[in-house]
Structures are given as C-alpha cells and as structure tokens.
C-alpha positions as CSV (number, residue, x, y, z in Angstrom):
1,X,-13.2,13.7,-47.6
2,X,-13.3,16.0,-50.6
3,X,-12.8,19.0,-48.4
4,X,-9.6,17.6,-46.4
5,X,-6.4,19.6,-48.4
6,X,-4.0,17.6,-50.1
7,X,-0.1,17.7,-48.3
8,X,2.2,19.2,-50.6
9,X,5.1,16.7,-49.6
10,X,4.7,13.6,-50.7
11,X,6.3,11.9,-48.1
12,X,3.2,12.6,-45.7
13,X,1.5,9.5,-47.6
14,X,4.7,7.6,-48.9
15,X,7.0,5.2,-46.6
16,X,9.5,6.3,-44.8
17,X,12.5,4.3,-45.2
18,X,12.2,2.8,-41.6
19,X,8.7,1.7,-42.5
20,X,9.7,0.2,-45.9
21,X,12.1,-1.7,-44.4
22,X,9.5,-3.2,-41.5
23,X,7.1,-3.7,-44.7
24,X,10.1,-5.7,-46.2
25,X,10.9,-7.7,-43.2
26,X,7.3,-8.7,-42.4
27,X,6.6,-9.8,-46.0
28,X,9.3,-12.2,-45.7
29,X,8.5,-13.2,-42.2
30,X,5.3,-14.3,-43.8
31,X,7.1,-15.9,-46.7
32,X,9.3,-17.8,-44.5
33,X,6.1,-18.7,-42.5
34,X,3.9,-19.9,-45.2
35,X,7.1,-22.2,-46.8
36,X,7.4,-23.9,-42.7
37,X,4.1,-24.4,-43.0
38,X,4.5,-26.0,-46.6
39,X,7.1,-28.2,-44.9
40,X,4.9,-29.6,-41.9
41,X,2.0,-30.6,-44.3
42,X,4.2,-32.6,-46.9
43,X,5.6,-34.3,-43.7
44,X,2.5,-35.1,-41.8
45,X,1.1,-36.4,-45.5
46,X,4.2,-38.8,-45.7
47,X,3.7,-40.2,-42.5
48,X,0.1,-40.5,-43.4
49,X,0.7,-42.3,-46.6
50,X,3.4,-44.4,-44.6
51,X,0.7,-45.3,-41.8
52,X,-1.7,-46.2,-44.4
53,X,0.9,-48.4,-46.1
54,X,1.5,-50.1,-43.1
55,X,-1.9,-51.0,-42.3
56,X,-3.0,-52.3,-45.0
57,X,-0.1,-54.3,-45.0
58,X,-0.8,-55.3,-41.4
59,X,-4.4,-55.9,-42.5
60,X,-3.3,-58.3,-45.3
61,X,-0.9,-60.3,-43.1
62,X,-3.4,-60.9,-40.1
63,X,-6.2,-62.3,-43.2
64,X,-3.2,-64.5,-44.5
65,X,-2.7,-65.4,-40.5
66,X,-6.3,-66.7,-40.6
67,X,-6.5,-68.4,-43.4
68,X,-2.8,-70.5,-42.5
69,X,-4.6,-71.2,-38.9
70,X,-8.0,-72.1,-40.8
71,X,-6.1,-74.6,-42.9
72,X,-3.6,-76.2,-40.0
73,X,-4.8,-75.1,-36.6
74,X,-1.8,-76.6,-35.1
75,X,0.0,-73.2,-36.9
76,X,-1.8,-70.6,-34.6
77,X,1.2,-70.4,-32.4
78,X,3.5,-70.3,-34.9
79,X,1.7,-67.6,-37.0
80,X,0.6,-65.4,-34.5
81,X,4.2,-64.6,-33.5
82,X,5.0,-64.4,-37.0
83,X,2.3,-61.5,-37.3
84,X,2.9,-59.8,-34.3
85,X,6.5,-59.5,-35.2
86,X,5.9,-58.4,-39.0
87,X,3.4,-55.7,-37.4
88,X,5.9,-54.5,-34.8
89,X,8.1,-54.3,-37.4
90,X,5.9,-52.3,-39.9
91,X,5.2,-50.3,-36.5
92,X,8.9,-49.5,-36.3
93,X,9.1,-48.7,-40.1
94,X,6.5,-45.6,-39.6
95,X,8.4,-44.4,-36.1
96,X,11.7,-44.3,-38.2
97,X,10.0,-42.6,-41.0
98,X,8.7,-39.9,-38.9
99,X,11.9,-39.3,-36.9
100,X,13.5,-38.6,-40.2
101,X,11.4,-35.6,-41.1
C-alpha cells in the first residue's frame, strides 16, 4: 500500500455531491426505518399488556364463577352466561385496542 501514489486532487477520495446526497438520503431512510420499527414494538407491547390484562381478568372471573356455583349449584346457568359474556367482552376490549394502533 505504501508504494500506491497519493492523487493530487482531493476529490478522488472525497464525495461527490451526487454521492453525498445518496449518503444523506439513505441515513435517513434508515432513520425513518428504525423510528417505524420503534412504532410497531410499542404497539405489539400494548396489545400484549392489554391481552395480559384481560386474562387475568378472565381468569379471576371464571374462579369467582366457581366459587358462586360451588356455593348455589342452581347458579351455574346463570353464571356461566354471565362469564362468557364478561370474557367476550374483555375479548372485544383487546380487538378494539389493537384496531386503534
């Protein structure tokens, strides 16, 4: 390498104004990328934390659905609709959540 010569213009190793302007647009194409990215993780995390919400809630409500029909069997009916509505509702609650990302 130490024998190559050195170019006397320095635009031999410098940018051209073309290139700089390529360099320019692909940093910010990158930029643009990594802040769409940004965006889609902080969505798919909400819905996560609004799943998780749900679920637990849907968990706690089918243990309180036991424990009604384990005191007053004659309540089954009654509390299983109950439930299942509750759950379809906290199922709707995630869907509408997610459509507004």
């Amino acid at each position: 390498m130490s024998n190559h010569p050195i170019p006397a213009s320095p635009g031999v190793f410098g940018l051209t104004k073309v290139e700089r302007r390529a360099a320019k647009e692909i940093a910010l194409n990158r930029a643009a990328s990594s802040v769409l990215a940004a965006r889609g993780v902080a969505a798919v995390e909400a819905i996560e934390e609004v799943g998780e919400a749900a679920l637990m809630s849907g968990a706690v409500l089918t243990d309180l659905e036991c424990l009604l029909v384990a005191r007053n069997p004659a309540f089954a009916g009654r509390a299983a609709y109950i439930n299942g509505r509750n759950c379809m509702s906290l199922g709707r609650a995630v869907d509408k959540m997610a459509r507004s990302l």
